[in-house]
Backbone of each chain as ProteinMPNN parsed JSONL, in Angstrom:
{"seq_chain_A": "XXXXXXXXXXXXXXXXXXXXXXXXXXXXXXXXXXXXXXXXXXXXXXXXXXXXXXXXXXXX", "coords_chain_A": {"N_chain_A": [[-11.858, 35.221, 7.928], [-14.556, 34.332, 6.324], [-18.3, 33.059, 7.807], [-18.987, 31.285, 5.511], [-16.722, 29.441, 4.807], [-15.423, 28.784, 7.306], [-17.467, 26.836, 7.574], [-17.422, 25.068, 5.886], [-14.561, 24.296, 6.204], [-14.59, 23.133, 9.068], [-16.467, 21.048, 7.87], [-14.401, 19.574, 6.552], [-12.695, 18.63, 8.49], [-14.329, 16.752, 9.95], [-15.036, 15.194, 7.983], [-12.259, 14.032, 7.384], [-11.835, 13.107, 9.701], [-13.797, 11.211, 10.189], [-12.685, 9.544, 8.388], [-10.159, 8.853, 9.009], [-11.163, 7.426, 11.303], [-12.451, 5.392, 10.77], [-10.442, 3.972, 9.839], [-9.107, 3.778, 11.627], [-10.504, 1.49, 13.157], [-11.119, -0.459, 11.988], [-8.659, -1.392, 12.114], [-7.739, -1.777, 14.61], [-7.289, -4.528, 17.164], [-9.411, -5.479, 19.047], [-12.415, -4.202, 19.192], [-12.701, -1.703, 22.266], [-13.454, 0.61, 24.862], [-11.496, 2.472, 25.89], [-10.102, 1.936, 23.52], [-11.784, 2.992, 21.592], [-11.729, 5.475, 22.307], [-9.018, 6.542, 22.709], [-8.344, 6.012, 19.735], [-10.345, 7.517, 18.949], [-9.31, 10.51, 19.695], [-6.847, 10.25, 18.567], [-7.506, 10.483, 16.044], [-9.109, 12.819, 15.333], [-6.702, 14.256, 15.811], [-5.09, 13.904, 13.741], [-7.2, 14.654, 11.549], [-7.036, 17.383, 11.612], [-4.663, 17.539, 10.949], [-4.785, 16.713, 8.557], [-6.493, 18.33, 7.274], [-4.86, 20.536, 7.193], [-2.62, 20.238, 5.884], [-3.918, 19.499, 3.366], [-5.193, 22.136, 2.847], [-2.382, 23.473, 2.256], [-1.375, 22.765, -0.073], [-2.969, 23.155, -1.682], [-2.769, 25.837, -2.458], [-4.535, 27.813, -1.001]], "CA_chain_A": [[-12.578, 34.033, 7.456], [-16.265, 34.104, 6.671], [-18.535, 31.832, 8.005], [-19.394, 29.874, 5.1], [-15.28, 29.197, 4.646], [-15.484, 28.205, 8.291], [-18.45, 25.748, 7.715], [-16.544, 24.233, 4.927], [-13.508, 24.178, 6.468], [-15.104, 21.865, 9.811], [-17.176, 19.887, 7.377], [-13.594, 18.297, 5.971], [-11.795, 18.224, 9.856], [-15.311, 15.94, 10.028], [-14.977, 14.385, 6.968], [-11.418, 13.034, 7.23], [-12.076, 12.714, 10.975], [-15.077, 9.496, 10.093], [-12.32, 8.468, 7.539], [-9.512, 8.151, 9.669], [-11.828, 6.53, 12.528], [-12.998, 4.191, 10.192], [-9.506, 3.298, 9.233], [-8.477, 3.128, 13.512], [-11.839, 0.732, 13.962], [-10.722, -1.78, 10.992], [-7.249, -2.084, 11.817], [-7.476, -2.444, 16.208], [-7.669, -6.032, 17.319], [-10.893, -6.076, 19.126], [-13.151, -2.405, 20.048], [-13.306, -1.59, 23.556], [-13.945, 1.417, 24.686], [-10.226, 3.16, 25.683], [-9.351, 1.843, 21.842], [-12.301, 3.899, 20.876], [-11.445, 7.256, 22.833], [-7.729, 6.987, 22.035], [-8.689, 6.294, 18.402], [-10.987, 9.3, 18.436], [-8.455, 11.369, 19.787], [-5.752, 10.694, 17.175], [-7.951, 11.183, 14.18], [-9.129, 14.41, 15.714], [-4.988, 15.245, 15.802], [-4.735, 13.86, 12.061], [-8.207, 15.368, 10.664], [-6.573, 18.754, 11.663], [-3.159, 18.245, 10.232], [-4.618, 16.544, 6.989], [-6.827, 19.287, 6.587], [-4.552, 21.845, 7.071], [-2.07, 19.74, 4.636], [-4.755, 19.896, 1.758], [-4.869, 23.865, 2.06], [-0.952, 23.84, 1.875], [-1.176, 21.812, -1.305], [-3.799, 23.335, -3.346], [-2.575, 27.07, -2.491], [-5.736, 28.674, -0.229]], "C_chain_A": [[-14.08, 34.221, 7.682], [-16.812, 32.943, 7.171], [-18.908, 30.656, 7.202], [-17.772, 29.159, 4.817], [-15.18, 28.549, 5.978], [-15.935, 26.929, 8.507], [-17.544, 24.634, 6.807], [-15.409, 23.421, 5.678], [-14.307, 22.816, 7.897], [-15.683, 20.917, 8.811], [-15.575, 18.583, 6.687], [-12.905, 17.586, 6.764], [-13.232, 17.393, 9.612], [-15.112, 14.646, 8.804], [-13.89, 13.194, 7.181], [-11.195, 12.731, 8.719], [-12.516, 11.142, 11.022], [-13.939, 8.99, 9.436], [-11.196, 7.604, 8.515], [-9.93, 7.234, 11.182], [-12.231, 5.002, 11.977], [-11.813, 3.065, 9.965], [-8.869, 2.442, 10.722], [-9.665, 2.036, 13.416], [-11.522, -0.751, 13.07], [-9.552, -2.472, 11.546], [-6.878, -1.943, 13.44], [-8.545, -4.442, 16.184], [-9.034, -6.177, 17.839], [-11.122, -4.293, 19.794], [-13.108, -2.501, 21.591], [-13.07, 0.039, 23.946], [-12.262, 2.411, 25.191], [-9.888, 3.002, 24.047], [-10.264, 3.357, 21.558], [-12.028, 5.825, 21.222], [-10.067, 7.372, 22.501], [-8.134, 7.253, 20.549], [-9.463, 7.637, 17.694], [-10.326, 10.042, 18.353], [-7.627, 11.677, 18.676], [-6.438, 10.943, 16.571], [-7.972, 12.347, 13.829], [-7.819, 15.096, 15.229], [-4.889, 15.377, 14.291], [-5.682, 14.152, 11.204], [-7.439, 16.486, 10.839], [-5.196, 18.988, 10.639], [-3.719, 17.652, 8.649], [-5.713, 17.523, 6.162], [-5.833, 20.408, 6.071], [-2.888, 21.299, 6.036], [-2.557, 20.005, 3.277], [-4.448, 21.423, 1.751], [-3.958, 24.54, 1.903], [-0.969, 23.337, 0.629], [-1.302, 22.53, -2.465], [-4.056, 24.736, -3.077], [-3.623, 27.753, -2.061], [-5.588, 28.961, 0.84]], "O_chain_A": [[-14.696, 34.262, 8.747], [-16.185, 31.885, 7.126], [-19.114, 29.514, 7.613], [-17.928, 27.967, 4.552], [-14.722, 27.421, 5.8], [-15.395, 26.06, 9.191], [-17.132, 23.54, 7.195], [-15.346, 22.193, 5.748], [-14.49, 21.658, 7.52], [-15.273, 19.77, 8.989], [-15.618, 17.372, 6.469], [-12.455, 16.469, 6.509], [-13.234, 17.406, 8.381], [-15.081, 13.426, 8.963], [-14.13, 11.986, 7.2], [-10.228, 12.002, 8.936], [-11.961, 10.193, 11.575], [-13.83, 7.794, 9.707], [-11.171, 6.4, 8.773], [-9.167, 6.588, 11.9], [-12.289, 3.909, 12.541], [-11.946, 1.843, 9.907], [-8.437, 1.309, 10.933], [-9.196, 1.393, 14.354], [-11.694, -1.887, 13.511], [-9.359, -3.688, 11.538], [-5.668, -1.99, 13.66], [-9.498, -5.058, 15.706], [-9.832, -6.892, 17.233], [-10.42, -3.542, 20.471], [-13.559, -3.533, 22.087], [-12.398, 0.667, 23.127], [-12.108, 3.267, 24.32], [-9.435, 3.961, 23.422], [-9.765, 4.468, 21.372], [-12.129, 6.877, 20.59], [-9.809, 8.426, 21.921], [-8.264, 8.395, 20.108], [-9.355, 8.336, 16.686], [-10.243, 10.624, 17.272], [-7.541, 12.711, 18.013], [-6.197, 12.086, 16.185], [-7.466, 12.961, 12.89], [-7.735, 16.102, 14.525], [-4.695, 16.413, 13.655], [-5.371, 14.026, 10.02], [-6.931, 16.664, 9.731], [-4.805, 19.929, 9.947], [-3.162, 18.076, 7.636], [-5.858, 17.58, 4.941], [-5.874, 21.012, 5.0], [-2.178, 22.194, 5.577], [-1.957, 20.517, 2.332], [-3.69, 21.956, 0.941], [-3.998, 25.725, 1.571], [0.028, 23.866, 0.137], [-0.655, 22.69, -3.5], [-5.192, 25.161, -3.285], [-3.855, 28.625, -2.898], [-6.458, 29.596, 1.436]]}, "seq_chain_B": "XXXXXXXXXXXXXXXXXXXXXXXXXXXXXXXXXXXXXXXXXXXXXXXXXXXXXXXXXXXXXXXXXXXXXXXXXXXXXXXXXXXXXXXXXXXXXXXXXXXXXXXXXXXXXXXXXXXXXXXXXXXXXXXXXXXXXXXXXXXXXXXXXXXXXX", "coords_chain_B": {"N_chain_B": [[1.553, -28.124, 7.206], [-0.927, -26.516, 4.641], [-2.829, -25.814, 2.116], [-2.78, -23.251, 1.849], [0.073, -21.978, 2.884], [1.466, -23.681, 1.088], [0.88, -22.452, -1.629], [1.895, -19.404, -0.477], [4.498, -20.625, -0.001], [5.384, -21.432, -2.973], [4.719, -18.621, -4.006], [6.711, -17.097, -2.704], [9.238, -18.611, -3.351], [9.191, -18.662, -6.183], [8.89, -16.185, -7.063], [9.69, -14.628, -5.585], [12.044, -15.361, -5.159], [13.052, -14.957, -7.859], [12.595, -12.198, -8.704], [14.524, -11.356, -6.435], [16.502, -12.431, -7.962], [16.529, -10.751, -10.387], [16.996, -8.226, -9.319], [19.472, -8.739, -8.433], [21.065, -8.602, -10.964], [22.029, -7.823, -14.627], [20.526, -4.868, -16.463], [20.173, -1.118, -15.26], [17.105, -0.668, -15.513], [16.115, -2.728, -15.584], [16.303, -3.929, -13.034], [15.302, -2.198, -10.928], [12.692, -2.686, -11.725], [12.143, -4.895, -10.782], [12.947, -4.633, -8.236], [10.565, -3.219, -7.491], [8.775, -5.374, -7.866], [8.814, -6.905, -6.347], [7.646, -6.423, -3.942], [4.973, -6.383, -4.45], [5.045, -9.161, -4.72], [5.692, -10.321, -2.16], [4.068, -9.317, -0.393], [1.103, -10.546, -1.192], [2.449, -13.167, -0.346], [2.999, -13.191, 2.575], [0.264, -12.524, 3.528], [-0.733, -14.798, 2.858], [0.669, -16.831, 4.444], [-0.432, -16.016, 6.719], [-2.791, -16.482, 6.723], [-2.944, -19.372, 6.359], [-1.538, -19.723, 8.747], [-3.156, -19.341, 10.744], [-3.027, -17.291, 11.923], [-4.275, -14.062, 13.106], [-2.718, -12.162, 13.115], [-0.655, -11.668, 11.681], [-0.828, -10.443, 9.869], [-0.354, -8.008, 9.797], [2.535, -7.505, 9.394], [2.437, -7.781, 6.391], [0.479, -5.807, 6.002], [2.825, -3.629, 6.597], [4.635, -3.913, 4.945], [3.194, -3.539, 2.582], [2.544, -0.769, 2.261], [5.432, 0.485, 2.6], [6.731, -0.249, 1.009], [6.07, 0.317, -1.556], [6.739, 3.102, -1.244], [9.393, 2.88, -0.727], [10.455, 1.84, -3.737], [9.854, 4.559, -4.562], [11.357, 6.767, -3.722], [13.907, 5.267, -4.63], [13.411, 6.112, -7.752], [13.4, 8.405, -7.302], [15.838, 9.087, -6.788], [17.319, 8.049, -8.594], [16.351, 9.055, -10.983], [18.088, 10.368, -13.217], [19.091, 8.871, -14.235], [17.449, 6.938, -15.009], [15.86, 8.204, -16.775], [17.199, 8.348, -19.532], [16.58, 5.813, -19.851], [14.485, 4.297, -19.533], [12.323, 1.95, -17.777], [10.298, -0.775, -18.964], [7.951, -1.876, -18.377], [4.688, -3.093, -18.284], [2.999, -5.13, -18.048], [4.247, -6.975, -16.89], [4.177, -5.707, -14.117], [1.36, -5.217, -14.063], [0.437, -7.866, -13.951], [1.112, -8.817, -11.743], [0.435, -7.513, -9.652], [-2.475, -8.16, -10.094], [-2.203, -10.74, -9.352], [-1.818, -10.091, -6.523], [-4.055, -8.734, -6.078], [-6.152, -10.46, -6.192], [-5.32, -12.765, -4.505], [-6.16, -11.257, -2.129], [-8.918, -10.67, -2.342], [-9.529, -13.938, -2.733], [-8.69, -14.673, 0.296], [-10.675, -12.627, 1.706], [-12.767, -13.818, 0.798], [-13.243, -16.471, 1.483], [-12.364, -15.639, 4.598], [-14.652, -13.936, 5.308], [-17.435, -11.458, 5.799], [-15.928, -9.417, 8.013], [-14.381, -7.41, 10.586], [-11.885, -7.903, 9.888], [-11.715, -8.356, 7.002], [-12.177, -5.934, 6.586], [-9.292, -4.806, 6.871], [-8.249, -6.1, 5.415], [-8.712, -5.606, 2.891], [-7.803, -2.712, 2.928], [-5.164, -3.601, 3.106], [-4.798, -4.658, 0.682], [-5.679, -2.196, -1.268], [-3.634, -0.688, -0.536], [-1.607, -2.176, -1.571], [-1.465, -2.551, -4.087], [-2.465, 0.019, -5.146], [-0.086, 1.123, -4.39], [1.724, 0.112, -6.131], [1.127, 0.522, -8.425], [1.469, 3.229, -8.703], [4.08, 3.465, -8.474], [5.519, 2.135, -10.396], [4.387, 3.838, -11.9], [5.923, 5.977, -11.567], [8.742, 5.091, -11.458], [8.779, 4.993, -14.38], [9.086, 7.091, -15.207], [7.323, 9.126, -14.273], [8.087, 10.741, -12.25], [10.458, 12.17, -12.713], [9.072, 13.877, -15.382], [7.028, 15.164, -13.681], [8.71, 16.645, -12.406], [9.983, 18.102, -14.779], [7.642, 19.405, -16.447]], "CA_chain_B": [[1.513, -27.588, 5.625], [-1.78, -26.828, 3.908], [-2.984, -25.266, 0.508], [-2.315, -21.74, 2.011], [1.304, -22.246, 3.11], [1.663, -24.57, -0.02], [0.802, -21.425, -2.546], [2.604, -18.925, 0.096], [5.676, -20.93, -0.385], [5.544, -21.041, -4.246], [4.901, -17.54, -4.831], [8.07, -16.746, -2.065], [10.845, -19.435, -3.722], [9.724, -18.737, -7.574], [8.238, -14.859, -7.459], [10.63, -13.651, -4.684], [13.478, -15.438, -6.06], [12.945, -14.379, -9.327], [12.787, -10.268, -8.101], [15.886, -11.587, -6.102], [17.289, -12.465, -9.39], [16.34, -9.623, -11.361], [17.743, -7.142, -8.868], [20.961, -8.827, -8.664], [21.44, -8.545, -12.283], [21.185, -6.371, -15.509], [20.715, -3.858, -16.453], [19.477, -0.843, -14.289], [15.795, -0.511, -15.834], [15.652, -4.56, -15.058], [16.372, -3.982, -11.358], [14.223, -1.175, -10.292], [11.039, -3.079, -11.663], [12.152, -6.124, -10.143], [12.665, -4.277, -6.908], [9.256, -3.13, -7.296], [7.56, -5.928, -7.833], [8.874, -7.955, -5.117], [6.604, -5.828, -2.685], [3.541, -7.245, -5.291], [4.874, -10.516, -4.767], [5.912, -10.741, -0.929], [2.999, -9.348, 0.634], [0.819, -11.578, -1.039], [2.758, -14.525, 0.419], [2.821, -12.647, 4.268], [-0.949, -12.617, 4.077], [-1.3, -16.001, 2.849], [0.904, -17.457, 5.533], [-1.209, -15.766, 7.829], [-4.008, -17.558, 6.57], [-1.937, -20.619, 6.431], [-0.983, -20.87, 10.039], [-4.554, -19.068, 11.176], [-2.638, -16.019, 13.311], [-4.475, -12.61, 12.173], [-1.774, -10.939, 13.517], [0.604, -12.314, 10.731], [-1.308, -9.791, 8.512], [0.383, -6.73, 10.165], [3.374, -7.318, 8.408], [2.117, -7.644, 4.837], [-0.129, -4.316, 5.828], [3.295, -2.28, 6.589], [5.372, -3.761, 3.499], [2.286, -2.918, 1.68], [2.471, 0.607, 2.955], [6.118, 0.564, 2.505], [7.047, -0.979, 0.125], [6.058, 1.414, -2.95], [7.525, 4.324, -0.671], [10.866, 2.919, -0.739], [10.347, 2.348, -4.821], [9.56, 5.837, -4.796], [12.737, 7.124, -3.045], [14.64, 5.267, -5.572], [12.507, 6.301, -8.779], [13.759, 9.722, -7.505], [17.359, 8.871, -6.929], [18.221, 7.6, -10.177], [15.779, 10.084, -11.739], [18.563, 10.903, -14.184], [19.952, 7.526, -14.965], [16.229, 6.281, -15.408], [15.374, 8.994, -18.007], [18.113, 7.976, -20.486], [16.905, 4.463, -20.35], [13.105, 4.207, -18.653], [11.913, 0.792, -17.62], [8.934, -0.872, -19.174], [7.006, -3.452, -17.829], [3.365, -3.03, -17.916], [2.37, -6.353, -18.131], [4.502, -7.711, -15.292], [3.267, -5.097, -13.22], [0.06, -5.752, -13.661], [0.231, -9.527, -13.023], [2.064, -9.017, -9.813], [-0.806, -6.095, -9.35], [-3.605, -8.829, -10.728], [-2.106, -11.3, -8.25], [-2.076, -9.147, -4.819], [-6.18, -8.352, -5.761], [-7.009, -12.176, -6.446], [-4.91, -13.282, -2.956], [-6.876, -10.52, -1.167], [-10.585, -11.362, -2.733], [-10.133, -15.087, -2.121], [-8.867, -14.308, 1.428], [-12.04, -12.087, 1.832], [-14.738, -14.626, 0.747], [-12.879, -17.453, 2.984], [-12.597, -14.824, 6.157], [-16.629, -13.76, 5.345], [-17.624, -9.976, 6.32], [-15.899, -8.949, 9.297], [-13.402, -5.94, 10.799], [-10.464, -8.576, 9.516], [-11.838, -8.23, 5.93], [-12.013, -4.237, 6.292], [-8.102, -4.829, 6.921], [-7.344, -6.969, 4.156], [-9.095, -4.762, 2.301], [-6.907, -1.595, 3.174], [-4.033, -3.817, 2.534], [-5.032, -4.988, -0.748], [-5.979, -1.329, -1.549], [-2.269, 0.403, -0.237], [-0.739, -2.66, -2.002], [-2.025, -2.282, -5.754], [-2.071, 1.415, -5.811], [0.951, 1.744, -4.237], [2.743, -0.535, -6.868], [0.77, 1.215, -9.705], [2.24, 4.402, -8.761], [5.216, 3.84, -7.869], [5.548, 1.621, -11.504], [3.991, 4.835, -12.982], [6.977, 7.258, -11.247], [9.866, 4.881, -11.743], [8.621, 5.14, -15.501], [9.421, 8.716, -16.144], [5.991, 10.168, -13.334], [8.678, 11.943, -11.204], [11.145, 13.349, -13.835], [7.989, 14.139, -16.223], [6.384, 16.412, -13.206], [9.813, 17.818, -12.266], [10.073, 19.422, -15.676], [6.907, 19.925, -16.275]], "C_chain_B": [[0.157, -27.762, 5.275], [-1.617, -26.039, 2.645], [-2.152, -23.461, 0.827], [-0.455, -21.89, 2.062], [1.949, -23.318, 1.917], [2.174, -22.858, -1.17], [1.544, -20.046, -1.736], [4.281, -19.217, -0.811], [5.896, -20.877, -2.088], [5.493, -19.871, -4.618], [6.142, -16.718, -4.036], [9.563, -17.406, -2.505], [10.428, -19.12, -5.037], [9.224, -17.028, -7.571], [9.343, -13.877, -6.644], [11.835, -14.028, -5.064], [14.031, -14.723, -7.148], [13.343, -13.357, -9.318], [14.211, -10.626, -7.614], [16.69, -11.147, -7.409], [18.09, -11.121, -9.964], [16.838, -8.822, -10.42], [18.808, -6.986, -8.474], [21.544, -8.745, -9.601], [20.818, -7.871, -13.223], [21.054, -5.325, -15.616], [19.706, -2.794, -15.267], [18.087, -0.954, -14.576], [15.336, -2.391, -15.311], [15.168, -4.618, -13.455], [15.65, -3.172, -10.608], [12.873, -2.13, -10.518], [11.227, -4.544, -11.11], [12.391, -5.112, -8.391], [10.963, -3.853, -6.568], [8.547, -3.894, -6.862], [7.825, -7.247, -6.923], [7.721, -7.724, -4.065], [5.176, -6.734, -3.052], [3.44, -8.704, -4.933], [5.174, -11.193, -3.176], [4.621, -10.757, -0.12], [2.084, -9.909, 0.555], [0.535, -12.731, -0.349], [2.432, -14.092, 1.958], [1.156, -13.252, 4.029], [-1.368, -13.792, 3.54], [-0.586, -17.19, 3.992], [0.343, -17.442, 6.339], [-2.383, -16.227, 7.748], [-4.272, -19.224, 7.243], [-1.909, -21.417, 8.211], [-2.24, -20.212, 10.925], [-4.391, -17.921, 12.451], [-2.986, -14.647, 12.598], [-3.707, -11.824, 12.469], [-0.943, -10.632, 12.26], [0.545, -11.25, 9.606], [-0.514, -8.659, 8.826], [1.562, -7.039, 9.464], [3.237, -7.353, 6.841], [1.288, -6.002, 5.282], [1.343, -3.259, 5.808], [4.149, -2.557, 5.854], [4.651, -3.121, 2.145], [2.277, -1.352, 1.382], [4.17, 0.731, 2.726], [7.268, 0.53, 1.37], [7.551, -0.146, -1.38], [6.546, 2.862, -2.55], [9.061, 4.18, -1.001], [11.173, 2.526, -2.437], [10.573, 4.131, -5.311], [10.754, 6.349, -4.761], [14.1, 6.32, -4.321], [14.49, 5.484, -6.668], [13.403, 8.065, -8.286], [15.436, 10.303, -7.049], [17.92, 9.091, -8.0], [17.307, 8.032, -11.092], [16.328, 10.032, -13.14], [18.705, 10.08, -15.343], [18.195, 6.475, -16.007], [15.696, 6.885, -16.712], [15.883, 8.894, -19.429], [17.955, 6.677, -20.622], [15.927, 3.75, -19.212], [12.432, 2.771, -18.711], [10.462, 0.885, -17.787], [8.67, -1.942, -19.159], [5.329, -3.567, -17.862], [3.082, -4.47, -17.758], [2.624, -6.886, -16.85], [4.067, -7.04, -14.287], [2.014, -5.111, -13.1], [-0.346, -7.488, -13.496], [0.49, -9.304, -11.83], [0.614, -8.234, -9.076], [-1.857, -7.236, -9.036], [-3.381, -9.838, -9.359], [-2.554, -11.121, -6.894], [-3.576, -9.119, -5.315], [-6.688, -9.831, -5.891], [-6.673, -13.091, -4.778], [-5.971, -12.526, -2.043], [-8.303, -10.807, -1.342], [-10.904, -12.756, -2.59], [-9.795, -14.851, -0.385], [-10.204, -13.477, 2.053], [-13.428, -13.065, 1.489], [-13.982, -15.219, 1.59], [-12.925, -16.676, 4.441], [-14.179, -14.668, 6.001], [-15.978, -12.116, 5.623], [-17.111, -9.788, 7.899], [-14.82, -8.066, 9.401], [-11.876, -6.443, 10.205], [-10.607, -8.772, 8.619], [-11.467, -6.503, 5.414], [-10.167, -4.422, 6.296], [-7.393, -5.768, 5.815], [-7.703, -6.178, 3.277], [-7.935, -3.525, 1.607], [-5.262, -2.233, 2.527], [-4.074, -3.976, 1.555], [-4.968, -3.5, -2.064], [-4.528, -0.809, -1.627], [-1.253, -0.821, -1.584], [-1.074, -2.633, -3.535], [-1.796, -1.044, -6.297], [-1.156, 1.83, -5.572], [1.911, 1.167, -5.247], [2.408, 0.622, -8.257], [1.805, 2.885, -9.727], [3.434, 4.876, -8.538], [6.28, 3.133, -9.072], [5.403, 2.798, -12.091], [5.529, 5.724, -12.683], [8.256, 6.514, -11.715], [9.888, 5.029, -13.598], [8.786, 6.632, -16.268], [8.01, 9.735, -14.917], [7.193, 11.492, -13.077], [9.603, 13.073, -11.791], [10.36, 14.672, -14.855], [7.187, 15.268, -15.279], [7.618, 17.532, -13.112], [9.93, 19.003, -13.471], [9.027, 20.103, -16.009], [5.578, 20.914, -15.273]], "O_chain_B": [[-0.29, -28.898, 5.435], [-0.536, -25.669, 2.187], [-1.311, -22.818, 0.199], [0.125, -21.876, 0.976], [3.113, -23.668, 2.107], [3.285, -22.368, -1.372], [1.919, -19.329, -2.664], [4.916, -18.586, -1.656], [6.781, -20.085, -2.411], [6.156, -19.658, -5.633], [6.597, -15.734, -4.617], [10.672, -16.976, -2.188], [11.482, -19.233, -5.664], [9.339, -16.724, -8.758], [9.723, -12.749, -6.962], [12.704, -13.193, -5.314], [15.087, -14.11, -7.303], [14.445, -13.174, -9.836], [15.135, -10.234, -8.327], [17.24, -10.106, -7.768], [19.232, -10.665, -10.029], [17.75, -8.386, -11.122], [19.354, -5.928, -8.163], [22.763, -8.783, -9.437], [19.687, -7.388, -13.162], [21.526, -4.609, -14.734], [18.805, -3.266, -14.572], [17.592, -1.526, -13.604], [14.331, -2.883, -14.797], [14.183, -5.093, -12.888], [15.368, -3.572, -9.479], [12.082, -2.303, -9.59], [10.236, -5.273, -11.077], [11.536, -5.321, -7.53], [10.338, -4.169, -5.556], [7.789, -3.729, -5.906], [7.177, -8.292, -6.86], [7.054, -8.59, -3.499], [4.523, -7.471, -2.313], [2.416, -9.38, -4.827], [4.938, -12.382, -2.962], [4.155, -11.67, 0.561], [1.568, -10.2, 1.634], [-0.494, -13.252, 0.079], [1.545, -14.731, 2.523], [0.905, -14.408, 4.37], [-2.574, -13.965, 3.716], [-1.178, -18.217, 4.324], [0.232, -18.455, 7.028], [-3.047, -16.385, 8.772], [-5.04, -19.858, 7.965], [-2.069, -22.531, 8.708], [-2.267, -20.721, 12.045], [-5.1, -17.685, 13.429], [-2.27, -14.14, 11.735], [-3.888, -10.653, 12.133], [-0.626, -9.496, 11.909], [1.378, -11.076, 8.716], [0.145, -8.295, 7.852], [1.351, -6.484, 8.386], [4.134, -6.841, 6.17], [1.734, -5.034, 4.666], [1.249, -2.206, 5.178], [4.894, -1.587, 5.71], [5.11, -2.536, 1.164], [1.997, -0.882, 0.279], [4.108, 1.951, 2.575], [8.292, 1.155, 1.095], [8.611, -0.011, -1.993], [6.733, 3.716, -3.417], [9.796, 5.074, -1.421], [12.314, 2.906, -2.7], [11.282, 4.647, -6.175], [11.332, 6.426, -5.846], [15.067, 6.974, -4.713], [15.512, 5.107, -7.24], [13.945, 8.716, -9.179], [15.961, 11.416, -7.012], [18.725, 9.947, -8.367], [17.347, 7.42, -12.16], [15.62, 9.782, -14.116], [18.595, 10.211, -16.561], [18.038, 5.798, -17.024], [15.175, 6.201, -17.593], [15.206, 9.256, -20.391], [18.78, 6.062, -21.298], [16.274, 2.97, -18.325], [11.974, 2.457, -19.81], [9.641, 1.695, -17.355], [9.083, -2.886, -19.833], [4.92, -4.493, -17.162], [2.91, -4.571, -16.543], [1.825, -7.191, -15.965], [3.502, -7.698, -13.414], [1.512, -5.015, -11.98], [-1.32, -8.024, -12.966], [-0.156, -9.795, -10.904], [0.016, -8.58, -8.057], [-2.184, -7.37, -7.857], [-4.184, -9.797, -8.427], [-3.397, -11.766, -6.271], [-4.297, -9.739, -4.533], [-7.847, -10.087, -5.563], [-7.458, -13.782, -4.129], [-6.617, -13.197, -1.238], [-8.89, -11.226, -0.345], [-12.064, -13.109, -2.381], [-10.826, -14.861, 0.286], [-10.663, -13.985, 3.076], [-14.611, -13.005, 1.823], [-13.878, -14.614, 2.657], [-13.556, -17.198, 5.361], [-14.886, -15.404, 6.689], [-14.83, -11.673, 5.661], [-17.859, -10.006, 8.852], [-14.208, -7.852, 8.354], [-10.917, -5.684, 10.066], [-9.77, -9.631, 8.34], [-10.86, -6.024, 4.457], [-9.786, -3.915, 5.241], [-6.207, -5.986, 5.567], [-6.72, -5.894, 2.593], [-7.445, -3.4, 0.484], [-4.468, -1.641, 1.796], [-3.172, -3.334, 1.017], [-4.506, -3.545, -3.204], [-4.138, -0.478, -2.747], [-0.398, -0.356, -2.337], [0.035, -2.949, -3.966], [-1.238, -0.786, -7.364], [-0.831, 2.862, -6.158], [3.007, 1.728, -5.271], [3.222, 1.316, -8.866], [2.555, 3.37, -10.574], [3.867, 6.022, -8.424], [7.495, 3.319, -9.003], [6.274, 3.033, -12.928], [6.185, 6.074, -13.664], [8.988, 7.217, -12.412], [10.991, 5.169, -14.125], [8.651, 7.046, -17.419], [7.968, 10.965, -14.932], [7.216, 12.652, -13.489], [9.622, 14.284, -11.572], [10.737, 15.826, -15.058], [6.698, 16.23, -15.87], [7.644, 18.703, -13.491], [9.964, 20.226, -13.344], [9.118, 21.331, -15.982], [4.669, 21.498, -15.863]]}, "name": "protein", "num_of_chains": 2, "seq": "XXXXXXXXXXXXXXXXXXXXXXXXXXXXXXXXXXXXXXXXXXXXXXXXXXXXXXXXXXXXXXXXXXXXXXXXXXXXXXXXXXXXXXXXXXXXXXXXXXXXXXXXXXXXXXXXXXXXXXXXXXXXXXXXXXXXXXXXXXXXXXXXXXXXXXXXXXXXXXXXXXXXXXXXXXXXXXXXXXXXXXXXXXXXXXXXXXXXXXXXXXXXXXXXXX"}
């Protein structure tokens, strides 16, 4: 893996990282700050697997 | 009882009945889009009860029929694949009322709530519940057979 395939590749674990944070921050009852570090955590888990879902998908 | 729980209850005894109806009877192409569009027409009512009796919790269940709902469409859209292809249900219209409905419940719920993290969530539901009917209307219509062969 080169590095611009690398760069890419973090910029979408980032990408669907903010999305799924955005989606944990809408849908907990009130912020406090364990919500927000669990919530980070999972996204982190599910930016990784829904990246690495897309590049099962679309054959790369 | 107010207006919310008023219009709740009417679109749960004549919209959910109705789907009732239609998926106790008829033929099969009748009963699949009436199973469909119960989801269009329940979750609706959930999130207007929850208006109704002023518990934001109430919304969590319309978010995971919303989310559910057009999954378990799906699953039967690819059951009766075969039976559906010899005799493909068409509804556009009612699907998009039921559709038209769910986005008009969710946009007056959104100006009455105002801007806040319990609009972003009606939102999401409004969002899973529209496109999940659309597509799950589009697959019981021939989508899932129509990729299979092609």
């Amino acid at each position: 893996m080169n590095r611009r395939a690398a760069l890419s590749g973090a910029l979408e674990v980032l990408a669907w990282w903010a999305a799924l944070m955005a989606l944990w921050l809408v849908l907990i009852s009130a912020p406090a700050t364990l919500e927000l570090v669990v919530g980070a955590a999972a996204a982190l888990v599910g930016a990784l697997a829904a990246g690495g879902a897309r590049r099962a998908v679309s054959g790369r | 009882m107010n207006g919310w729980t008023v219009a709740a209850t009417a679109a749960l005894a004549g919209g959910v009945g109705a789907t009732v109806w239609g998926v106790a009877t008829g033929p099969l192409r009748r009963r699949v889009v009436a199973q469909n569009l119960s989801t269009s027409l329940a979750c609706p009512s959930l999130l207007l009860l929850a208006q109704g009796y002023d518990r934001p919790s109430y919304v969590d269940p319309a978010l995971v029929l919303a989310l559910l709902g057009p999954v378990g469409t799906l699953v039967f859209a690819r059951l009766l694949a075969e039976d559906l292809e010899k005799d493909p249900p068409k509804a556009p219209w009612l699907t998009y009322a039921a559709s038209g409905f769910g986005a008009v419940v969710v946009l007056v719920l959104c100006v009455v709530g105002g801007p806040d993290r319990a609009m972003g969530k009606l939102l999401v539901t409004g969002a899973l519940l529209v496109g999940g009917n659309l597509i799950a209307s589009r697959a019981l219509a021939g989508g899932i057979a129509g990729s299979r062969h092609g």
